[in-house]
Structures are given as C-alpha cells and as structure tokens.
Backbone as JSON, one array per atom type, in Angstrom:
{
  "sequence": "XXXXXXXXXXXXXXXXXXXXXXXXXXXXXXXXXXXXXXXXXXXXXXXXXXXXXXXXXXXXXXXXXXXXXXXXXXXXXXXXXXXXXXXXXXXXXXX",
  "N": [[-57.42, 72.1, -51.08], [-54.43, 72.56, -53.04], [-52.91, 73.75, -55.76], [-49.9, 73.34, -56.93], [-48.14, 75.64, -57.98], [-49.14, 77.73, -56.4], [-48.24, 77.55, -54.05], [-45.79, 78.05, -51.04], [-43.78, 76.36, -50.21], [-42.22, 73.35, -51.77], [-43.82, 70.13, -51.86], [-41.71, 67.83, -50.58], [-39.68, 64.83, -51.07], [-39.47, 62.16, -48.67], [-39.14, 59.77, -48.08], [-38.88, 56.17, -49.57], [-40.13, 53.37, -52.03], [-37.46, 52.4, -54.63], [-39.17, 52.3, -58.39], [-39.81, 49.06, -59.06], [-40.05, 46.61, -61.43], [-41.93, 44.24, -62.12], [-41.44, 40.53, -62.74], [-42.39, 39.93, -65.54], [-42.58, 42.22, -67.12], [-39.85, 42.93, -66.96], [-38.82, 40.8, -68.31], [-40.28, 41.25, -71.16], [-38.82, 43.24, -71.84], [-40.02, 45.87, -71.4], [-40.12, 49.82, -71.9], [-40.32, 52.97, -71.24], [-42.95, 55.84, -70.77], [-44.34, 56.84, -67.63], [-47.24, 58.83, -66.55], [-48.6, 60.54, -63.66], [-51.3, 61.3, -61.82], [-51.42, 62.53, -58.37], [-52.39, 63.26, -55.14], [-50.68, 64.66, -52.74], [-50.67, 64.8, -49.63], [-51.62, 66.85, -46.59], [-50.51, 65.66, -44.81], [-48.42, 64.17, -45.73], [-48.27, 62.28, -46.98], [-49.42, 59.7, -50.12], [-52.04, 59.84, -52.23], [-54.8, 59.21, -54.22], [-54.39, 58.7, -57.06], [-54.27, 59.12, -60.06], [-53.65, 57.64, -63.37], [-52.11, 59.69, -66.41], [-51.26, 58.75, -68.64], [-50.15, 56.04, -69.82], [-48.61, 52.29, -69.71], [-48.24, 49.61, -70.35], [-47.99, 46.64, -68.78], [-46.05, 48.18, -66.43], [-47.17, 49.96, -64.96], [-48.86, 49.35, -62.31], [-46.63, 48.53, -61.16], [-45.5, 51.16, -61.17], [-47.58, 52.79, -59.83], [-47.72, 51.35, -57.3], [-44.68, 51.79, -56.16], [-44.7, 54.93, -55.89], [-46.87, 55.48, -54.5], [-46.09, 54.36, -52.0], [-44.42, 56.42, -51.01], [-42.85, 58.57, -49.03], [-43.91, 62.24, -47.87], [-42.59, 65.56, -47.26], [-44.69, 67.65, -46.67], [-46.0, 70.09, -48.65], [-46.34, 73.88, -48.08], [-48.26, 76.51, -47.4], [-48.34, 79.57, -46.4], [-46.83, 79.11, -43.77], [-48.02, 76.81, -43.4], [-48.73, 73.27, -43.56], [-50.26, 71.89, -46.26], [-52.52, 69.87, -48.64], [-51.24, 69.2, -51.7], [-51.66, 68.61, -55.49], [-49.99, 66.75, -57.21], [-48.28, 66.15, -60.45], [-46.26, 63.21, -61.42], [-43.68, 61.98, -63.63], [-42.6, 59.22, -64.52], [-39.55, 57.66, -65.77], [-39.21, 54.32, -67.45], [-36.55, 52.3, -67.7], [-35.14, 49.61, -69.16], [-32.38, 48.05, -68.05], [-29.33, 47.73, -69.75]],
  "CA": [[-56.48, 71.56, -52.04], [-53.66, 73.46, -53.38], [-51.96, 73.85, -56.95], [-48.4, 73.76, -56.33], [-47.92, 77.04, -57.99], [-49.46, 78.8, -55.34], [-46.98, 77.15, -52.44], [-44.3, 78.69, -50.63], [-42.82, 75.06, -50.55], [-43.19, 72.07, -52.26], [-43.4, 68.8, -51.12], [-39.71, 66.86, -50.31], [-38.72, 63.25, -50.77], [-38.74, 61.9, -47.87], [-38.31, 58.05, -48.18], [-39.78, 55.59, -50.62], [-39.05, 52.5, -52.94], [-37.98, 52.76, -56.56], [-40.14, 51.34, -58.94], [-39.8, 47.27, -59.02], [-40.99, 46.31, -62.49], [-42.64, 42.48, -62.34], [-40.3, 39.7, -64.12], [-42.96, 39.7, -66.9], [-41.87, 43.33, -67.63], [-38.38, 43.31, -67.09], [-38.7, 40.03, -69.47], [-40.74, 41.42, -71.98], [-38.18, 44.82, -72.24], [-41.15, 47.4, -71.14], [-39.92, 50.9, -71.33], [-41.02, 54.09, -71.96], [-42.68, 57.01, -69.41], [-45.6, 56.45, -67.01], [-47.44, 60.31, -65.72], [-49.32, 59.76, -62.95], [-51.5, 62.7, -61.43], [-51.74, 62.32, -56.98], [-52.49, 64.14, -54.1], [-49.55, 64.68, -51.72], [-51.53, 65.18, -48.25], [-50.79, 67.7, -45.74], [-49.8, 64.08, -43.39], [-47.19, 63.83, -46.47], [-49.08, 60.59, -47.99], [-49.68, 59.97, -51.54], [-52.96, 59.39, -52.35], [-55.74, 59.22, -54.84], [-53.42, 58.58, -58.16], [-54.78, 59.13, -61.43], [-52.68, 58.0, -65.06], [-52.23, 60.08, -67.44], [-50.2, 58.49, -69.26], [-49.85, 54.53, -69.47], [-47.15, 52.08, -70.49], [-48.51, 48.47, -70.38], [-47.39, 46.02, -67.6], [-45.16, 49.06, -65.92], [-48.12, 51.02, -64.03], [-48.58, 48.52, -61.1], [-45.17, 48.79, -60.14], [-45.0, 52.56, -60.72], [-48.21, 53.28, -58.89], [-47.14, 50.89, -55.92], [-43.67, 52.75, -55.62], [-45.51, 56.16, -55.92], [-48.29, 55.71, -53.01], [-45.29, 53.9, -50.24], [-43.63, 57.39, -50.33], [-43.72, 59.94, -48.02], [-42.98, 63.62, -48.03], [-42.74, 66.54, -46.6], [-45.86, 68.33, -47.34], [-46.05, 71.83, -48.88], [-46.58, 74.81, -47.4], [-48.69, 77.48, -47.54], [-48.14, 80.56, -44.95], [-46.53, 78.03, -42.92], [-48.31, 75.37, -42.69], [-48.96, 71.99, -44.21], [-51.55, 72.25, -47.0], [-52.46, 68.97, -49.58], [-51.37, 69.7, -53.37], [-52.08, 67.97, -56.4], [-48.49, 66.69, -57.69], [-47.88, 65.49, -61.53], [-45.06, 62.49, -61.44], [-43.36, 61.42, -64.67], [-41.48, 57.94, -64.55], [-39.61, 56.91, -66.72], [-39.15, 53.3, -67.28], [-35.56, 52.0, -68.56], [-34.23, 48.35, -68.61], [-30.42, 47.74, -68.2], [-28.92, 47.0, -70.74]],
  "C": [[-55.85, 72.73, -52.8], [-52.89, 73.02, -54.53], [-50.39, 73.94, -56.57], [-47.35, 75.06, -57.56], [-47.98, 78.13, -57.57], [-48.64, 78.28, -54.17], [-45.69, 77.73, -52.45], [-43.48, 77.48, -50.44], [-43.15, 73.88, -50.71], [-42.79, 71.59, -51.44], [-41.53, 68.33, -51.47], [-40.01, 65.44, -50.58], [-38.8, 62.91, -49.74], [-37.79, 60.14, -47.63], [-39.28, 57.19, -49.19], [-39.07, 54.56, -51.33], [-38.7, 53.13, -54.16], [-38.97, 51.76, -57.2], [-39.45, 50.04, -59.35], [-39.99, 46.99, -60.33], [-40.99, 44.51, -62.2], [-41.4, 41.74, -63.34], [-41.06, 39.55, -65.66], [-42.59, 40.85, -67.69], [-40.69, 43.29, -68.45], [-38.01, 42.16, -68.1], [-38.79, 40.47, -70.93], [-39.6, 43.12, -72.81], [-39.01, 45.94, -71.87], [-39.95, 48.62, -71.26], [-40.76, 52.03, -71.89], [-41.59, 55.24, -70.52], [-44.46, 56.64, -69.09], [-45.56, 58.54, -66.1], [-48.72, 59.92, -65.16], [-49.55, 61.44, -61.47], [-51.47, 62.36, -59.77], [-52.13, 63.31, -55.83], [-51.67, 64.15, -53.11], [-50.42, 65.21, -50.75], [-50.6, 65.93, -47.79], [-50.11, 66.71, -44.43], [-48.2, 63.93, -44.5], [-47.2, 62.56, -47.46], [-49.28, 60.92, -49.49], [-50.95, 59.48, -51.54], [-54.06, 59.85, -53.4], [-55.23, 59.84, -56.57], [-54.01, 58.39, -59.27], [-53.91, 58.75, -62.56], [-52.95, 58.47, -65.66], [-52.08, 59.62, -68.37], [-49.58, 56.74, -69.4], [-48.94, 54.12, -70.24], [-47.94, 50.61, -69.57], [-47.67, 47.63, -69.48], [-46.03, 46.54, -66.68], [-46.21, 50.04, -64.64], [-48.62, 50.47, -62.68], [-47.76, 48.93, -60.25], [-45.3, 50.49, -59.87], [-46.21, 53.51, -59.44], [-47.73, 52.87, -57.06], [-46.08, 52.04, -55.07], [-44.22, 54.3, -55.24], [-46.2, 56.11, -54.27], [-47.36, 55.21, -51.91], [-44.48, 55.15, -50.26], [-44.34, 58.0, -49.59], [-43.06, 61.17, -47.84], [-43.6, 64.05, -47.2], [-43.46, 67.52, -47.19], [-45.01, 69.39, -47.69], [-46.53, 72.36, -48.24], [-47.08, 76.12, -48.13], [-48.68, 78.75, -46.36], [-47.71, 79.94, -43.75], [-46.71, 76.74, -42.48], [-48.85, 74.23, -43.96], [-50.08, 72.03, -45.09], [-51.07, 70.69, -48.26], [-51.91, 70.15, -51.01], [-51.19, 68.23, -54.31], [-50.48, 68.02, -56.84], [-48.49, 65.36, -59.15], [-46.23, 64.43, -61.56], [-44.89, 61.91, -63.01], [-42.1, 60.41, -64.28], [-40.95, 57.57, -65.8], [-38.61, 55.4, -66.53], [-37.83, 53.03, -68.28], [-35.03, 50.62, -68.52], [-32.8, 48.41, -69.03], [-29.86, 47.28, -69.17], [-27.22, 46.61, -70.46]]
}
C-alpha cells in the first residue's frame, strides 16, 4: 500500500455514477461535505471506505457512488500499485 505522495501517477477517473441523494434527502435539503478515506486497488476498484467526515442521510448515496467507480490505478516505477485516496463530496441541492 502506497501514499499517493510517493506515486509517479495517480489514479484517473475512469467511469462512475454521481452521487444520487435518496428523496428523503433531497426533501429534507441535506447539504454540506462528506470525506471519505478508500483504497483505490491496483485492479482500479474502490474499496474499504472509511468517513471522516459525515453529513446525515447523504453518506449512503456518497459511499455507493464512490465504491461503483473505477480508475486507473497509480503507478509506481511503472506499474500498478494500491493507494490510499482521501475524497471530499460536497453535497448541494438545486435551488
């Protein structure tokens, strides 16, 4: 497992939802910022998602969206190496 300060390239984007919020949410107005610690695999998976950072009937959705992406690992001397990746969401309804 790799810090992504020591990588010659982070992880990419590759495809993924945005976050959904539940109609009880998007009822209730939720906003605010969800940080949410994970492990980007060297397969490109998200996995094993910690919060830092919560925001009441918003962390569902944001974990969901979070773990169906998939990237393009980081790299270390060429090759595919896991790193630990901090995500900050933040949550806005439309006004």
């Amino acid at each position: 497992m790799f810090s992504e300060d020591v990588v010659a390239a982070m992880p990419v984007l590759l495809s993924g939802p945005d976050v959904t919020l539940s109609p009880e949410a998007r009822r209730t107005g939720v906003e605010g910022t969800v940080r949410v610690r994970c492990i980007i695999t060297a397969a490109g998976n998200v996995e094993g998602c910690e919060v830092l950072e919560r925001l009441p009937l918003a962390e569902a959705a944001v974990l969901a969206a979070i773990q169906a992406r998939r990237y393009r690992p980081a790299e270390v001397e060429g090759r595919a190496v896991s790193v630990r990746h901090l995500f900050t969401i933040h949550i806005r309804q439309a006004r």
